[in-house]
N, CA, C and O of each residue as an XYZ file, in Angstrom:
496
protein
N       0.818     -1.191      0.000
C       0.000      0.000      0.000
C       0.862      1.256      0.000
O       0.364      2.227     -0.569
N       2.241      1.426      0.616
C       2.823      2.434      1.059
C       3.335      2.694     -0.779
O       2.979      3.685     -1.417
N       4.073      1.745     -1.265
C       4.716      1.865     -2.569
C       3.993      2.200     -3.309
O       4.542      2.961     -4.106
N       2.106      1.917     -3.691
C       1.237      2.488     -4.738
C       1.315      3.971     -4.365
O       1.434      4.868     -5.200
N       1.238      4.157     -3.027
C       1.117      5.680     -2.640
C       1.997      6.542     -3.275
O       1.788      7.558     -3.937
N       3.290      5.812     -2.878
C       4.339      6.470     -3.554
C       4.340      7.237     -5.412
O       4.410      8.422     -5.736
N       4.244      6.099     -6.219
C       3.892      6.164     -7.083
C       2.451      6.973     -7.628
O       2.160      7.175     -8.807
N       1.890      7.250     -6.779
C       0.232      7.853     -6.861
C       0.970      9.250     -6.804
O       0.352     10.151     -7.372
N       2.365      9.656     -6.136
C       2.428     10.525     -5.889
C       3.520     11.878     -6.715
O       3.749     13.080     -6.583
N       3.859     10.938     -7.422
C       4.879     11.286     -8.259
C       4.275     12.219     -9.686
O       4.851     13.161    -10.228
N       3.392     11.814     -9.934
C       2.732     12.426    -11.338
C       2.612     13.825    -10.376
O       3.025     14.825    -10.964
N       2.071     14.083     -8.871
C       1.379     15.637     -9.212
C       2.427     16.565     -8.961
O       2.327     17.761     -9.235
N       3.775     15.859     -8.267
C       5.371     16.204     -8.003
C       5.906     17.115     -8.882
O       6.223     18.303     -8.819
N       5.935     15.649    -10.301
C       6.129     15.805    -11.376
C       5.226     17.626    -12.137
O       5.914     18.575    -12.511
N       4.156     17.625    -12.158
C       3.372     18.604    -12.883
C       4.143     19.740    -12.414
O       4.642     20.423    -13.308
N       4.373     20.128    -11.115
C       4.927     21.469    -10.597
C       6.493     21.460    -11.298
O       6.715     22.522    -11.879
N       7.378     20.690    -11.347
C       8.493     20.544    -11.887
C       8.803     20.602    -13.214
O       7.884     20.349    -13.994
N       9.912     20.883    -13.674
C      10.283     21.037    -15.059
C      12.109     21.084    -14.984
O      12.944     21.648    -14.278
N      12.118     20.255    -16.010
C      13.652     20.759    -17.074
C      13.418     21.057    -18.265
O      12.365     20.845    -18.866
N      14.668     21.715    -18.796
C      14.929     21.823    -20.241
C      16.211     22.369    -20.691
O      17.075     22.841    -19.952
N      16.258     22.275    -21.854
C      17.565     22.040    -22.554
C      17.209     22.943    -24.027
O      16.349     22.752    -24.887
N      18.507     24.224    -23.861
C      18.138     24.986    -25.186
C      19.573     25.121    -25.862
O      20.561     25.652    -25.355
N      19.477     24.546    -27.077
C      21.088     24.442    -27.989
C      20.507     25.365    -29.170
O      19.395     25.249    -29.685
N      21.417     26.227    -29.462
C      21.610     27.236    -30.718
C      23.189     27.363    -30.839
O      24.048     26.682    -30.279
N      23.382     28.775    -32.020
C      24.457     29.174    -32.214
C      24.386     30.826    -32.004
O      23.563     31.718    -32.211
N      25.606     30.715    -31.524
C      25.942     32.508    -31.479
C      26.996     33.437    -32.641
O      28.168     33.059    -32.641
N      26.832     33.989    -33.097
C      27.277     34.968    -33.679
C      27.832     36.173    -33.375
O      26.916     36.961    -33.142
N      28.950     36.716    -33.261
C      29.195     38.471    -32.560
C      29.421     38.962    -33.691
O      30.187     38.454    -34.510
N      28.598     40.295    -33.905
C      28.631     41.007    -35.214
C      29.772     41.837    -35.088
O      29.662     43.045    -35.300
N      30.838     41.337    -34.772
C      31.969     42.401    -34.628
C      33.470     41.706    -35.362
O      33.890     40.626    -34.947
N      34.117     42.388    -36.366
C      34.991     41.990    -36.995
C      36.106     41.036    -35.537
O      36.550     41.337    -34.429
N      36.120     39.732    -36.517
C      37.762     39.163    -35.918
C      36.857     38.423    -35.683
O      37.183     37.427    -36.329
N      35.099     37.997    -34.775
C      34.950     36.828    -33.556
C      34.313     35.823    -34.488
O      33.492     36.240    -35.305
N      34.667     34.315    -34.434
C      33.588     33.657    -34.695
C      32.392     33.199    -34.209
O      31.960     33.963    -33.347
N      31.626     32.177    -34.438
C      30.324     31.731    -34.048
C      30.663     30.232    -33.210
O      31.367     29.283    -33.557
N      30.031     30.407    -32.248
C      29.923     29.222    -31.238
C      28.622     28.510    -30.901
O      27.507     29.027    -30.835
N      28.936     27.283    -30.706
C      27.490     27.097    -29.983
C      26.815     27.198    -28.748
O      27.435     26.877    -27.734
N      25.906     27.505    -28.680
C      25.275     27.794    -27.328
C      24.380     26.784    -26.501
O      23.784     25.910    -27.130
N      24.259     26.852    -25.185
C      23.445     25.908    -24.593
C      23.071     26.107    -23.394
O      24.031     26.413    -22.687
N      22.010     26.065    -22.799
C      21.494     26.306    -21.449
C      20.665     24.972    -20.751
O      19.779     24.312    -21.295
N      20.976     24.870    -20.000
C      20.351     23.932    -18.930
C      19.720     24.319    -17.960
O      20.434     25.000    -17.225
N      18.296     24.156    -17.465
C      17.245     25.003    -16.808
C      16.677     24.183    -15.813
O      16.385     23.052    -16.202
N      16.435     24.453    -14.609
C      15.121     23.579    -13.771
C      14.351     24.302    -13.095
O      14.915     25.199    -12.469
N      12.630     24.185    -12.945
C      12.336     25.001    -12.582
C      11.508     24.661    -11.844
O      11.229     23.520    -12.211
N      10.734     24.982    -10.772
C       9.548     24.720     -9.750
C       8.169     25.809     -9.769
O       8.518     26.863    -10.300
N       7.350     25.827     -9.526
C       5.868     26.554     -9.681
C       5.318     26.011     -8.344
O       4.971     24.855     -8.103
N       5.309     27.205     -7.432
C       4.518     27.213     -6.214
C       3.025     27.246     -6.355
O       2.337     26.715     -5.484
N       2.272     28.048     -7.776
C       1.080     28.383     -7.784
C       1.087     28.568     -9.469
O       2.041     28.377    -10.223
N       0.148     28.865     -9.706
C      -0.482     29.721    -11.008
C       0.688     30.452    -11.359
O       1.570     30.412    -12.216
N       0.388     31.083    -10.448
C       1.027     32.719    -10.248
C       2.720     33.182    -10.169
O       3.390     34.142    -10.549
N       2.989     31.752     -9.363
C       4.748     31.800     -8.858
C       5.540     30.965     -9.212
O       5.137     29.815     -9.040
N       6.791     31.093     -9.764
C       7.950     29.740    -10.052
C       9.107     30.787     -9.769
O       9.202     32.014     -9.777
N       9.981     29.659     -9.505
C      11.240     30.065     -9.694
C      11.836     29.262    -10.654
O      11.144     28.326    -11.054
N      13.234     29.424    -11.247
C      13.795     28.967    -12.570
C      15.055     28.789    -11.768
O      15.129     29.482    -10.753
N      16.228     27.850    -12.086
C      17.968     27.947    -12.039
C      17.740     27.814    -13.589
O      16.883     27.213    -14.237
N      19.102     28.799    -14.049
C      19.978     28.373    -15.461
C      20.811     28.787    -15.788
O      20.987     29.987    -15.997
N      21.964     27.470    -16.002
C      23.425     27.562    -16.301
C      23.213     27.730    -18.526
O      22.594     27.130    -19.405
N      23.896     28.568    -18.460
C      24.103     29.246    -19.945
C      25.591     29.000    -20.426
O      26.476     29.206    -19.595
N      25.887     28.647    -21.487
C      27.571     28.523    -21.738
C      27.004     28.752    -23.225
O      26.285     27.957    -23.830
N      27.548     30.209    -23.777
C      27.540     30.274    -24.939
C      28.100     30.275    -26.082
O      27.959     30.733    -27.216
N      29.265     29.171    -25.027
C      30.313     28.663    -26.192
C      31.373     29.442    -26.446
O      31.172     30.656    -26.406
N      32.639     28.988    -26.741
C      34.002     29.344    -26.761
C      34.256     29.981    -28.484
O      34.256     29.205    -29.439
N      34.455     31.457    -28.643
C      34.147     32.305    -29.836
C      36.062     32.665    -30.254
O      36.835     33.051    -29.378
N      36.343     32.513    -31.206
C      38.089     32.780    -31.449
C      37.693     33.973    -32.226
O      36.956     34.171    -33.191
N      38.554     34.802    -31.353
C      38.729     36.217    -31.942
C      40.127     36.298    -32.693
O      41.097     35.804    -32.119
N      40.297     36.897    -33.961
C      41.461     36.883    -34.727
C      41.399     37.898    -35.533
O      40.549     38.121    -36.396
N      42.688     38.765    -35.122
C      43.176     39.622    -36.034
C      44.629     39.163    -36.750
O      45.216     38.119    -36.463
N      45.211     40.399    -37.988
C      46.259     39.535    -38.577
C      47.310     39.579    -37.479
O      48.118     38.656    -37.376
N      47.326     40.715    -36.583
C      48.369     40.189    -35.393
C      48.017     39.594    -33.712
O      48.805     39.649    -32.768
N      46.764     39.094    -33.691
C      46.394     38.432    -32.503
C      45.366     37.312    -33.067
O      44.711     37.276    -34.108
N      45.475     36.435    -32.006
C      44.286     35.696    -31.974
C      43.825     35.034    -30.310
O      44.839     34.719    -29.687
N      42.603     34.801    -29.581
C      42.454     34.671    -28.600
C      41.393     33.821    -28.463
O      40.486     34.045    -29.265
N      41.180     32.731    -27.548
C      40.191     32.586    -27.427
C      39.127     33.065    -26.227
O      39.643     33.057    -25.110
N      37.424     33.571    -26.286
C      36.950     34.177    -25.893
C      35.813     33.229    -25.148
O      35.173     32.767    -26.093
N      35.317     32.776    -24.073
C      34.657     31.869    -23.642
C      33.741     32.392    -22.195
O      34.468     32.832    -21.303
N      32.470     32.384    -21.940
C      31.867     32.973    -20.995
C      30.869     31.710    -20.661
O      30.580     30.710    -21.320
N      30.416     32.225    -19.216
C      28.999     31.161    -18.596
C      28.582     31.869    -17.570
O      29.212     32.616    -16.822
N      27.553     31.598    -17.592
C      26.611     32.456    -16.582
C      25.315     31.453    -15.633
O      24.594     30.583    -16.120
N      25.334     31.787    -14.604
C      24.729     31.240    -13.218
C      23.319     32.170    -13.281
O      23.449     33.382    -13.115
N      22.003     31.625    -13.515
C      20.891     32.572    -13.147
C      19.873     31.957    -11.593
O      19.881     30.855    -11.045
N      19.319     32.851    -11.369
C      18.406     32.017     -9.916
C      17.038     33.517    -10.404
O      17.354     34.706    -10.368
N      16.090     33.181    -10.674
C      14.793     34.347    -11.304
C      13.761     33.798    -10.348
O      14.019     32.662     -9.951
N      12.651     34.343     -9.888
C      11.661     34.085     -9.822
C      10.281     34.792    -11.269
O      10.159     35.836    -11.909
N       9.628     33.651    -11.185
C       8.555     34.095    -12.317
C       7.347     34.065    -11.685
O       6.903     33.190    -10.941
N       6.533     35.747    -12.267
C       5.096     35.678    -12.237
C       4.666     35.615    -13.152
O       5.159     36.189    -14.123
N       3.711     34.984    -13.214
C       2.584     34.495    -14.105
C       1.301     35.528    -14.093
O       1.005     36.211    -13.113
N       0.810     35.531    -14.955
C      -0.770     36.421    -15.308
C      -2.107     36.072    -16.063
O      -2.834     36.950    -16.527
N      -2.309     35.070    -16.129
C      -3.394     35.050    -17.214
C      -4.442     35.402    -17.118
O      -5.378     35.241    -16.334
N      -4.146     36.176    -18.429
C      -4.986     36.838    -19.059
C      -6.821     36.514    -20.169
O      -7.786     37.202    -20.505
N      -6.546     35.644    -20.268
C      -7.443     35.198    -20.738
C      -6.978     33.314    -21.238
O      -5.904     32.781    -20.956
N      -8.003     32.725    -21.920
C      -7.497     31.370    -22.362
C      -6.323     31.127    -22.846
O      -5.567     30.228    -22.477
N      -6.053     32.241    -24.030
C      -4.770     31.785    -24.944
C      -3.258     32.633    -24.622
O      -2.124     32.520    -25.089
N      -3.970     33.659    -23.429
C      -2.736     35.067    -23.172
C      -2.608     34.893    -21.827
O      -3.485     34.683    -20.989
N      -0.649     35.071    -21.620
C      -0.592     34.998    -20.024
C       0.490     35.964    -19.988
O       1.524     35.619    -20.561
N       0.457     37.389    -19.293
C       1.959     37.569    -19.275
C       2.962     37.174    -18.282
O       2.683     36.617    -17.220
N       4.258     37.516    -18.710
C       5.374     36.904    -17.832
C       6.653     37.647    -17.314
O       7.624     37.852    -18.042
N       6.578     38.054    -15.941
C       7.934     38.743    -15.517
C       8.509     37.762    -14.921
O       8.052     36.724    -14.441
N      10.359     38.495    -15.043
C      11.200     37.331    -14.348
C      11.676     38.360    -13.735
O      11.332     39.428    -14.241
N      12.569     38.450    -12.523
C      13.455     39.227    -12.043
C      14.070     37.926    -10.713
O      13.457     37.432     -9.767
N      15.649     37.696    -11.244
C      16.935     37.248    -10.598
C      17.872     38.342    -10.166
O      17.744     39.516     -9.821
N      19.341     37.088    -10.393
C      20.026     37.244    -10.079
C      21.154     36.849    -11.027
O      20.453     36.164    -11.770
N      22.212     36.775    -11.492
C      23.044     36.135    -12.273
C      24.491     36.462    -11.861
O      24.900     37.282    -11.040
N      25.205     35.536    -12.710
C      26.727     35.959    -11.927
C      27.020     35.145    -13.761
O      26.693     34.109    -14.340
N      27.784     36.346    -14.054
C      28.509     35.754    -15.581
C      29.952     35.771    -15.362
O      30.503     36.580    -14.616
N      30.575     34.828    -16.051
C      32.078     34.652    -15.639
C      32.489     35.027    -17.643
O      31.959     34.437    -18.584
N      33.429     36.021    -17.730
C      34.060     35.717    -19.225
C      35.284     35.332    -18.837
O      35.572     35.342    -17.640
N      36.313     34.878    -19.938
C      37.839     34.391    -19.896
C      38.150     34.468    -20.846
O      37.290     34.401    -21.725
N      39.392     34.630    -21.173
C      40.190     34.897    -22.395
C      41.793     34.047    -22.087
O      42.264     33.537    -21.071
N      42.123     34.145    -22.992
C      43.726     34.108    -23.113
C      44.324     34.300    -22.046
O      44.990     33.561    -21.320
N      43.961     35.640    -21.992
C      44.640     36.737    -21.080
C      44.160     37.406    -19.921
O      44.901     38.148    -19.275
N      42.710     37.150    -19.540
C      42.233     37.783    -18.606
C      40.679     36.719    -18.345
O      40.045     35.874    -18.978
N      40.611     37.462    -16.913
C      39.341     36.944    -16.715
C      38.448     37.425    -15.590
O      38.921     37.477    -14.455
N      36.921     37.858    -15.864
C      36.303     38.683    -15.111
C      35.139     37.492    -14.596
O      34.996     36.339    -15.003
N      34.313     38.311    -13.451
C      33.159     38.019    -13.737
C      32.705     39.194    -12.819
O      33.287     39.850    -11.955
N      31.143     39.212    -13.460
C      30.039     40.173    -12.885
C      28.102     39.485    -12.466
O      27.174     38.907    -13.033
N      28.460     40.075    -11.114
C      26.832     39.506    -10.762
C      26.256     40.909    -10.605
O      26.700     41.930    -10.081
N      24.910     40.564    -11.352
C      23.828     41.723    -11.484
C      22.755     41.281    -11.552
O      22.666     40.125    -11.964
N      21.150     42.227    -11.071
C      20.052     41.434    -11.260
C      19.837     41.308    -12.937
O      20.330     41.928    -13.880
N      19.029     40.393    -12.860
C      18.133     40.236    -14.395
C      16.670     40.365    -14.458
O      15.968     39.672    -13.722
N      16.139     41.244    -15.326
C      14.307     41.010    -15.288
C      14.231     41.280    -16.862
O      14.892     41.961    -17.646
N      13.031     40.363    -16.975
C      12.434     40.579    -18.222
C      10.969     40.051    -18.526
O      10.534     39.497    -17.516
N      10.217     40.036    -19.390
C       9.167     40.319    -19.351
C       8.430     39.467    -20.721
O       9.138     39.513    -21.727
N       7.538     38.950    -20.832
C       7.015     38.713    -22.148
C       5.376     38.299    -22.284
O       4.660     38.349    -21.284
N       4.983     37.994    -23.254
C       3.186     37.987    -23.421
C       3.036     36.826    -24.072
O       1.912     36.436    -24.388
């Protein structure tokens, strides 16, 4: 009885929870860099309708910058922690704010930074 429970219990676990996985390519429109690929790894939880929070690790791939007298390679990743509200608006419309936190690390050749700042953004 205890183990059906278990299992009884996992689907509504499951519904509040989420992963995902987003692969593209990047481009910098700036003479010398090439194009890398990109990828993010996400998990996220939903307290309500209304509330989630998100983690997502971003690596948008290692870009070689080259001039005729340098060349470097250019490589960044970034740490997010957001909470999301939810809105719906009607059947087919919901809008969506995020506002985190992030910490991006770049590296080079020759140097290497990183910067944490909030993040918000918004969509319909």
């Amino acid at each position: 009885m205890v183990l059906l429970a278990a299992f009884a219990a996992i689907p509504a676990v499951a519904a509040e929870a989420n992963v995902g996985l987003n692969v593209g390519s990047n481009h910098v429109d700036i003479a010398g860099y090439g194009s890398a690929t990109v990828y993010s790894i996400l998990g996220g939880y939903s307290f309500s309708q209304y509330i989630a929070a998100e983690v997502v690790y971003t690596d948008p791939g290692a870009a070689k910058y080259t001039t005729s007298s340098f060349s470097a390679d250019v490589r960044a990743t970034q740490m997010a922690l957001t909470a999301v509200g939810s809105l719906p608006l009607g059947k087919d419309f919901t809008l969506l704010g995020k506002l985190g936190y992030a910490s991006t690390k770049g590296d080079s050749d020759t140097t290497s930074e990183t910067k944490n700042d909030l993040i918000w953004g918004g969509t319909q």
